[in-house]
C-alpha positions as CSV (number, residue, x, y, z in Angstrom):
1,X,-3.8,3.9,3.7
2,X,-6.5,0.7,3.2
3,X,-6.0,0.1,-1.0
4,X,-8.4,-2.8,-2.1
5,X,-9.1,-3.9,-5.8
6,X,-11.2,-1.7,-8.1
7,X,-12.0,-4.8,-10.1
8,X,-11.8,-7.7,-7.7
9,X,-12.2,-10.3,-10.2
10,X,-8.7,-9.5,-11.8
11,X,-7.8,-12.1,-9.0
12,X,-9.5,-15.0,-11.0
13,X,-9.4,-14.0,-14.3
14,X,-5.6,-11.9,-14.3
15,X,-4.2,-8.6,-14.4
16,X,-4.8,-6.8,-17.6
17,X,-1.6,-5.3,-19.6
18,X,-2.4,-1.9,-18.2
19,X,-3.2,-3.2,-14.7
20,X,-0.1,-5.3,-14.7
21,X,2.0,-2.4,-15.6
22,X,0.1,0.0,-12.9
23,X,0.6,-2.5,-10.7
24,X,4.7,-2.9,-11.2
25,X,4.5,1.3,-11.3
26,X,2.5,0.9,-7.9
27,X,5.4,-1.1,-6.2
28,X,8.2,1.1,-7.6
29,X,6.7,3.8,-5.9
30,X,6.3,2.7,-2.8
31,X,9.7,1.3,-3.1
32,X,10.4,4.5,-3.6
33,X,8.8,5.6,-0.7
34,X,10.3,3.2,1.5
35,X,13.7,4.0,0.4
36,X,13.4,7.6,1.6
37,X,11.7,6.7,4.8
38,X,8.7,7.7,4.3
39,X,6.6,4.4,4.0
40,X,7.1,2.4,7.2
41,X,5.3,-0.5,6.6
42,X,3.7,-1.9,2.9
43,X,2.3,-4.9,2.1
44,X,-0.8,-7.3,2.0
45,X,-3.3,-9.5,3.7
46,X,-2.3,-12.9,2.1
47,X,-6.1,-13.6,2.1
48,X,-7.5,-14.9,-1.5
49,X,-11.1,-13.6,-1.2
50,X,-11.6,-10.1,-0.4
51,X,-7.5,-8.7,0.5
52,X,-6.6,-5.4,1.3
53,X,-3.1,-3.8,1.0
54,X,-1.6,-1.6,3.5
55,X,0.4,1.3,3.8
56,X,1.8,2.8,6.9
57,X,3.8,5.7,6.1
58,X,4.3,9.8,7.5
59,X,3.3,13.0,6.6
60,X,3.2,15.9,8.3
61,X,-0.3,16.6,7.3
62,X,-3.3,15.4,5.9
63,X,-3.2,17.3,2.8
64,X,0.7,16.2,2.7
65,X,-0.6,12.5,3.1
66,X,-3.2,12.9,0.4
67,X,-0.6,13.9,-2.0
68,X,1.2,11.0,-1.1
69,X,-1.6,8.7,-2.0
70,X,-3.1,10.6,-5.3
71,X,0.7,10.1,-6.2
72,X,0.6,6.2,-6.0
73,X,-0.3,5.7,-10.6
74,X,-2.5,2.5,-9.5
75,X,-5.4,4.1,-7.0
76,X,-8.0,5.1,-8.5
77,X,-6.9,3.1,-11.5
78,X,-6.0,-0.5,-10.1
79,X,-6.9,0.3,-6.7
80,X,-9.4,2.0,-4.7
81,X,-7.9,3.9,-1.9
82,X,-8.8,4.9,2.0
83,X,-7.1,7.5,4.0
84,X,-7.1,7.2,7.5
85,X,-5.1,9.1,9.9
86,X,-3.1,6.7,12.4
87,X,-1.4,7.4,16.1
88,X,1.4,4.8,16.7
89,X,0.6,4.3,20.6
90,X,3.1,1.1,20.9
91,X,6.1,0.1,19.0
92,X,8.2,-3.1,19.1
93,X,12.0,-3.8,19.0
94,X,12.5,-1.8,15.3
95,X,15.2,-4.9,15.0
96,X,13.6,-6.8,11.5
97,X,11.6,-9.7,12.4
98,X,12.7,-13.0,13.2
99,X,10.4,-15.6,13.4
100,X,10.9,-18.3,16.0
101,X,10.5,-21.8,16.6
């Protein structure tokens, strides 16, 4: 799932109250999600013009996936959301990443 800002000028001018509090509902979902093993991978371009989250998670279906995403309080809201389906053809050492020098 691609999520990028329904209102992109909330990065200049702030969050709302209600976006805010979408926002900290957003993470504790996915948090959520990630605690079950369901979401593999969540996070966010660290770009200040124009980022995009990502979420990199399973279902066993695209309907299941869908439900996963309508689920999320902040798309549609906060966010505006795109569901694509993804194969994993590679995948590292699952060992946490350590940068090196």
């Amino acid at each position: 799932m691609q999520i990028r800002l329904a209102r992109p000028e909330m990065l200049q001018t702030g969050p709302t109250p209600e976006e805010q509090e979408l926002v900290g509902r957003h993470f504790a979902y996915w948090s959520d999600l990630a605690a079950q093993g369901v979401a593999l991978v969540v996070g966010r371009t660290q770009v200040t013009e124009n980022p995009i989250g990502l979420a990199i998670f399973q279902a066993s279906s695209e309907e299941v996936a869908k439900k996963i995403v309508d689920g999320d309080p902040a798309v549609g809201k906060v966010f505006i959301s795109e569901l694509a389906p993804y194969y994993v053809a590679l995948l590292g050492d699952p060992e946490p990443f350590r940068p090196t020098d």
